[in-house]
C-alpha positions as CSV (number, residue, x, y, z in Angstrom):
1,X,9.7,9.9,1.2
2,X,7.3,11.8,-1.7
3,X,10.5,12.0,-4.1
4,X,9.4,9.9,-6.4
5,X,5.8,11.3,-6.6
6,X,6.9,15.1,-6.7
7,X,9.1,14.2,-10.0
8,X,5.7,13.2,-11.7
9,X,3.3,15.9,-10.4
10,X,5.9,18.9,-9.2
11,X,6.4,20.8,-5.7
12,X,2.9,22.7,-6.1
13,X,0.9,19.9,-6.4
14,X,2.9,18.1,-3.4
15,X,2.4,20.8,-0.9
16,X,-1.3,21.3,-1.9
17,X,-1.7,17.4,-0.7
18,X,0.2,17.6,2.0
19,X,-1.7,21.0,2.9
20,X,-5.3,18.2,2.3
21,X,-7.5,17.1,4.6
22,X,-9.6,14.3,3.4
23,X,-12.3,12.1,5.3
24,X,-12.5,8.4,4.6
25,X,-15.7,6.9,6.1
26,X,-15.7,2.7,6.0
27,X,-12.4,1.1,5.7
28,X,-13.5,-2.3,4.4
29,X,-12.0,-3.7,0.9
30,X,-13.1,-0.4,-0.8
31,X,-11.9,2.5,2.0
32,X,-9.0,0.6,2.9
33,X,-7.2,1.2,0.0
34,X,-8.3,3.9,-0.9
35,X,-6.8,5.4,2.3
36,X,-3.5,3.4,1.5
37,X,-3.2,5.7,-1.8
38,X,-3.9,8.9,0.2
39,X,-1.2,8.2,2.9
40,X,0.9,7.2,0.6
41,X,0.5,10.0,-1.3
42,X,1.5,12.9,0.6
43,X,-2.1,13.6,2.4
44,X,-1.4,15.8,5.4
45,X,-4.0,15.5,7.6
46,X,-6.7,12.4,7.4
47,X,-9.8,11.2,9.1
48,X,-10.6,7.8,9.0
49,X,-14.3,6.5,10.7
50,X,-15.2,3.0,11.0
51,X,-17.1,1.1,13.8
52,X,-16.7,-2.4,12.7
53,X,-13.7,-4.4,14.1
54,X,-11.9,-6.8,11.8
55,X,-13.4,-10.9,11.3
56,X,-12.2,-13.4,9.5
57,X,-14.4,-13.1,6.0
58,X,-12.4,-9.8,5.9
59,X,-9.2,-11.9,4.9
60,X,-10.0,-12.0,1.5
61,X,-10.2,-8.7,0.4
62,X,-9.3,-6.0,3.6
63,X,-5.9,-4.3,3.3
64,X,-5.4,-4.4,7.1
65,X,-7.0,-7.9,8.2
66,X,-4.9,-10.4,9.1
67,X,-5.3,-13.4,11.9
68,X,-3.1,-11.6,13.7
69,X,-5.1,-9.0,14.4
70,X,-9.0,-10.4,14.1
71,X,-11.4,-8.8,16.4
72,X,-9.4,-5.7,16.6
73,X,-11.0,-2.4,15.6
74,X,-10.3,-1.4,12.0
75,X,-9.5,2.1,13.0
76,X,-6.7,1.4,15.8
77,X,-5.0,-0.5,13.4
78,X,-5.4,1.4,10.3
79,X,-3.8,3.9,12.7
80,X,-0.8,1.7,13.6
81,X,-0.1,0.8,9.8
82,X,-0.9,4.9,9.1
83,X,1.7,6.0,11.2
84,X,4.2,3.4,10.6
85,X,4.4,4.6,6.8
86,X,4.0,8.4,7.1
87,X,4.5,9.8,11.3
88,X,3.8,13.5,10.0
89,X,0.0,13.0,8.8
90,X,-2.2,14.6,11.1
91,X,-4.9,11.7,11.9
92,X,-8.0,11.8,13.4
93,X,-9.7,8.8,14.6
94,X,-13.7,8.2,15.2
95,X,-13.8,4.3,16.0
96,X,-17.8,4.3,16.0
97,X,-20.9,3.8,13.2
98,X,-22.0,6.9,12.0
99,X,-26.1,8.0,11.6
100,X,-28.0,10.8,11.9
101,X,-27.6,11.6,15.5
102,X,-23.7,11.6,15.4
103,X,-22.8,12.6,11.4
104,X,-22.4,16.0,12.6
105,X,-19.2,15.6,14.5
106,X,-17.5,14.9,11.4
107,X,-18.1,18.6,9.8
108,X,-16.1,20.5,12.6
109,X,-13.4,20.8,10.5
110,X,-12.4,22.4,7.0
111,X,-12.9,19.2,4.5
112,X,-10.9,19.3,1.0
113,X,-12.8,15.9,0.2
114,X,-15.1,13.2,1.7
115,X,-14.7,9.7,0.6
116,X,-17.8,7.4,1.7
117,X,-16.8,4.1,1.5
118,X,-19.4,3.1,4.1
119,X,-21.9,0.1,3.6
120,X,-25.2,2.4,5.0
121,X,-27.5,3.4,2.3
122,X,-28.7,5.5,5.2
123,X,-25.7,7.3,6.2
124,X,-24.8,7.7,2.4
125,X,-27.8,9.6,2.4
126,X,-27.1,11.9,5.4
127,X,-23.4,12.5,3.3
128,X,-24.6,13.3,0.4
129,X,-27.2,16.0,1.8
130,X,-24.1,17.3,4.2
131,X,-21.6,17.6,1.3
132,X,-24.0,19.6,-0.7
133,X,-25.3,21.8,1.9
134,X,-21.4,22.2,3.1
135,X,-19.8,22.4,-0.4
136,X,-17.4,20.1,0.3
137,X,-16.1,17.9,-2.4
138,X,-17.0,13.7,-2.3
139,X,-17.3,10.9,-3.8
140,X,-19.1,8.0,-2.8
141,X,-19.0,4.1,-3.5
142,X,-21.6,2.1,-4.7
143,X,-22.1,-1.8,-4.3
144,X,-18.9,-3.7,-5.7
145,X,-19.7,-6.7,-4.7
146,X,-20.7,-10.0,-6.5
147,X,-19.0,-8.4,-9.4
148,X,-15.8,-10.5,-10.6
149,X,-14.5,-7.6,-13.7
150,X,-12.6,-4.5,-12.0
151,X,-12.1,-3.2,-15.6
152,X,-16.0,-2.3,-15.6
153,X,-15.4,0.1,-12.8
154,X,-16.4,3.7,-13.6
155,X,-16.6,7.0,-11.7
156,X,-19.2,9.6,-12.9
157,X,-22.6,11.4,-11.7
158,X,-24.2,9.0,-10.2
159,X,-27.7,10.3,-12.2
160,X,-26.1,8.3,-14.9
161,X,-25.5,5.1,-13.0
162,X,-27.1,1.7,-14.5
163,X,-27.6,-1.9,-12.8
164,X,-26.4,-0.8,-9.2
165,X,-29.0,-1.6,-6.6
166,X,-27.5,0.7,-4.2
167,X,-27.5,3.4,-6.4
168,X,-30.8,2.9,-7.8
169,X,-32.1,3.7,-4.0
170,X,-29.6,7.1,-4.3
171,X,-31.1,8.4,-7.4
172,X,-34.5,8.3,-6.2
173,X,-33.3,10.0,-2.5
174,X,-31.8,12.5,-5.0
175,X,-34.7,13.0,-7.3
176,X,-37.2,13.0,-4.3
177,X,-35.6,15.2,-2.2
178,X,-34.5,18.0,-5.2
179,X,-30.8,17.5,-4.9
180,X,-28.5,19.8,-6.8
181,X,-25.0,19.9,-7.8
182,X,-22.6,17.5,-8.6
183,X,-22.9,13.7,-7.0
184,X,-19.6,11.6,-7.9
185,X,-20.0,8.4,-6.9
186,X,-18.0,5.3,-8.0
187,X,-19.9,2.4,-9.4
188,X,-19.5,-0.8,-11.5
189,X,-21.6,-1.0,-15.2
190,X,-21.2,-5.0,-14.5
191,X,-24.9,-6.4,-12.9
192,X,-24.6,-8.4,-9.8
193,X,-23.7,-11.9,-10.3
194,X,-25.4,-13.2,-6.9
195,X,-28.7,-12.2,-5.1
196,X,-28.5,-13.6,-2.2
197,X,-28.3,-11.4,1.0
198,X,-24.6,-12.8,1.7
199,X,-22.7,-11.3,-0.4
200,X,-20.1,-12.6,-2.3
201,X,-16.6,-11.1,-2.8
202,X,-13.0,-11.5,-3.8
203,X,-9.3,-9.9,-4.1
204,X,-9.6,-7.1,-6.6
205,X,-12.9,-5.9,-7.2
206,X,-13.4,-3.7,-3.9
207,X,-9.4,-2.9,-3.8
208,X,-9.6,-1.5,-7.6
209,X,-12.4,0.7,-6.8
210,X,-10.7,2.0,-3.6
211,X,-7.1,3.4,-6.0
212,X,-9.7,4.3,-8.9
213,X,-11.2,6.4,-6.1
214,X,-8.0,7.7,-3.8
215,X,-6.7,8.3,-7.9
216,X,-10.0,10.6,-8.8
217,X,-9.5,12.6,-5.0
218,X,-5.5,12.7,-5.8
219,X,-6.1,14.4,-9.2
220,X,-9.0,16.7,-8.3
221,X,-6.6,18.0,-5.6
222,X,-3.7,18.9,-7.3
223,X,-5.7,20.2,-11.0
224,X,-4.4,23.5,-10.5
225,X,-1.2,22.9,-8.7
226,X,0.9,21.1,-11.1
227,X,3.9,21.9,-12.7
């Protein structure tokens, strides 16, 4: 089924995904996409964490939300649609929030990347600190919503970040706490068009950022693999 993307990027680079295991933490309109590109993709062996089941506001913007299936949990049928495109992945399943009393069950295993598409600026905390002290490769979402231009999307340090509440909070937990060491992080340079603690959202915002990031983990993968 990975013809077509082993023409583009060669055998090398198609076993090294396959040979992958990545983590995707929050499936909402940002994770949920992001982990359609990886299976898609030729990722061998996947993690996917979410605690939240699926509502009706998700119907705008959440790959897997349909009124079919509201009030289901996100992870049960991410896992469904998972194995209905690619049987073979290996998949791992933790339907439950994640914090500080439980983020260690998810560095058990050998990690090739960490994708934290969560909504806690908490538990984004606790990843970032685990990555580094781990060495494990990640990347990490910032706010995308109440933004309505998916072309001002940008991945980078997130040090260099601008107009992001979310990561205005990060840089300080970095700066306070002495951080080193690379912190990717994908963030919008367009400033929030609401304040209000509702926030607003739409159809292609949160789904761009979640193939910019599955795009960035895809290519970081396979840098020295291809043909």
């Amino acid at each position: 089924m990975f013809d077509r993307l082993e023409r583009l990027i060669g055998s090398l680079a198609l076993e090294k995904l396959k040979s992958s295991h990545v983590v995707v933490l929050g499936l909402g309109g940002v994770g949920g996409y992001a982990l359609e590109a990886l299976v898609r993709s030729g990722i061998g062996s996947i993690t996917i964490i979410d605690g939240d089941k699926i509502e009706l506001s998700n119907l705008n913007r959440q790959l897997i939300a349909t009124r079919d299936n509201i009030g289901e949990y996100k992870t049960l049928e991410f896992e469904k649609r998972i194995l209905s495109i690619n049987p073979d992945i290996k998949l791992k399943v933790i339907t439950k929030f994640i914090d500080k009393d439980n983020i260690n069950e998810i560095f058990t295993e050998d990690i090739d990347y960490f994708i934290d598409a969560c909504d806690s600026i908490e538990t984004k905390k606790l990843v970032i600190s685990l990555c580094l002290k781990n060495n494990i490769k990640f990347i990490t979402s910032m706010g995308v919503g109440n933004r309505m231009n998916p072309s001002l999307l940008k991945i980078g340090d997130i040090r260099n970040t601008s107009y992001d509440p979310v990561a205005k909070i990060l840089r300080k937990y970095v700066r306070d706490n002495n951080l080193s060491g690379k912190i990717t992080c994908l963030y919008s340079e367009e400033k929030p068009l609401l304040k209000d603690k509702v926030i607003g959202s739409n159809a292609f915002v949160p789904p761009s950022a979640g193939l910019l990031i599955a795009g960035y983990v895809i290519n970081d993968l396979i840098k020295k693999n291809r043909n």
